[in-house]
N, C-alpha and C positions, 0 to 999 in steps of 0.2 A: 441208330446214329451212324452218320454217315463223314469220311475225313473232309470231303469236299462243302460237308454243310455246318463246319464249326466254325463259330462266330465268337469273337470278345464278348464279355458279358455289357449290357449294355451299362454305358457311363466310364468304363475301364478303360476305352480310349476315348480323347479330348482331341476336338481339331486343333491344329496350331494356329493361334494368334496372328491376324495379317496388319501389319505396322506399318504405317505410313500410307493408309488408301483412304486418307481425302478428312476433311472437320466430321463429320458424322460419324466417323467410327470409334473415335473418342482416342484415338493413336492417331492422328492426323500430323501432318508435318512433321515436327522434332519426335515422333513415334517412339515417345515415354522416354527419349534421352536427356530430358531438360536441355537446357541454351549453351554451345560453345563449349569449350573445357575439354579436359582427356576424355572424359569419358563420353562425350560427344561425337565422337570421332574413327572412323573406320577402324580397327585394329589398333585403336585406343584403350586404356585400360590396361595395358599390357606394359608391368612395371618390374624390373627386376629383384628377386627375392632378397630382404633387407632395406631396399628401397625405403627413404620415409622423406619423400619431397625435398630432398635436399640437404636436409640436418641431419648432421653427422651422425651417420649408424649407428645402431648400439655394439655393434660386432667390433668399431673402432674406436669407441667412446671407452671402452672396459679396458683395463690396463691389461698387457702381455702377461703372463705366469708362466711359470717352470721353467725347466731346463731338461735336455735329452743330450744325454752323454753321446756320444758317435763312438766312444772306448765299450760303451754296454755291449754295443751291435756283437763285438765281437771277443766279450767274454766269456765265460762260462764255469759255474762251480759245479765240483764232483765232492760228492758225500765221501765220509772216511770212507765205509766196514764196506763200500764198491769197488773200493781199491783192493778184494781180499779176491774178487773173481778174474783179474788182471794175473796172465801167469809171467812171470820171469820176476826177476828181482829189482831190475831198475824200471824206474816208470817216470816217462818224460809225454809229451804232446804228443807224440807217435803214437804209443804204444796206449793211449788214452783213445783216441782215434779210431785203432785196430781194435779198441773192445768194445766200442760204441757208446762209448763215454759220452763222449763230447762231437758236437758237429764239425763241418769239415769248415764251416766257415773260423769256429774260432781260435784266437788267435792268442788268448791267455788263458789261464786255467787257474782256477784257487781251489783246493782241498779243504773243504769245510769241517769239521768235527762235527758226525753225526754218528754215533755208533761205536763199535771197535773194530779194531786191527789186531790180529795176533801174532801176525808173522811178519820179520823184517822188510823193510823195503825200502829203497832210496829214491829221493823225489830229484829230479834234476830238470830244470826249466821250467820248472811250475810253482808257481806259488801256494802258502800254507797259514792258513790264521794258528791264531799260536795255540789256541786247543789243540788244531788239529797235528802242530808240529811237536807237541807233548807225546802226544799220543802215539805218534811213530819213535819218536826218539823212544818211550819206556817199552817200545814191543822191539826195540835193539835196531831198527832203523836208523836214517836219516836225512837229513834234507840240505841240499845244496841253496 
């Protein structure tokens, strides 16, 4: 076997189809695009995605849903018993921050009750659902 003498097996490739060369080849004329219309048509066919001839989309026909907070963007909650690896006593956005709490985008902060706390600590700037503001007030904390 030789590279220069390998061949397709036979039938594996098909000539292409020559459209439009004359009545006897049975693609004569309108060379199988039927009469007129889009799809008649040189770079006809070519309709944009949703498209449905005119009547109104289904993308515009289905009614709007939800809603997206723009305050989500730059929220964010920190678990209680993460607030026990934060050193110093007070803990505001900064100091959330510097422990890699919270990203640098956001801009408020809730204290969730997940866990415990054992040692005091004061929350100042930050927000606290009210587990979580239980929970520091009985470890002798508090929260502003």
């Amino acid at each position: 076997m030789r590279l220069n003498t390998l061949k397709p097996a036979k039938g594996a490739r098909r000539e292409r189809v020559r459209v439009g060369r004359g009545i006897g080849s049975g693609l004569g004329k309108t060379a199988g695009r039927g009469h007129k219309g889009q799809y008649a048509r040189t770079g006809g066919g070519k309709v944009k995605a949703g498209f449905e001839g005119g009547q109104m989309p289904l993308h515009r026909r289905l009614p709007k849903v939800g809603f997206r907070s723009k305050m989500a963007r730059d929220s964010q909650e920190v678990l209680l018993y993460r607030l026990a690896s934060i050193k110093g006593d007070t803990i505001d956005l900064a100091a959330l921050r510097e422990a890699g709490l919270v990203g640098a985008r956001a801009r408020r902060v809730k204290i969730v009750k997940k866990g415990e706390i054992n040692r005091a600590v004061k929350l100042s700037g930050v927000l606290a659902t009210a587990g979580a503001k239980a929970a520091i007030e009985a470890a002798g904390g508090s929260v502003e």
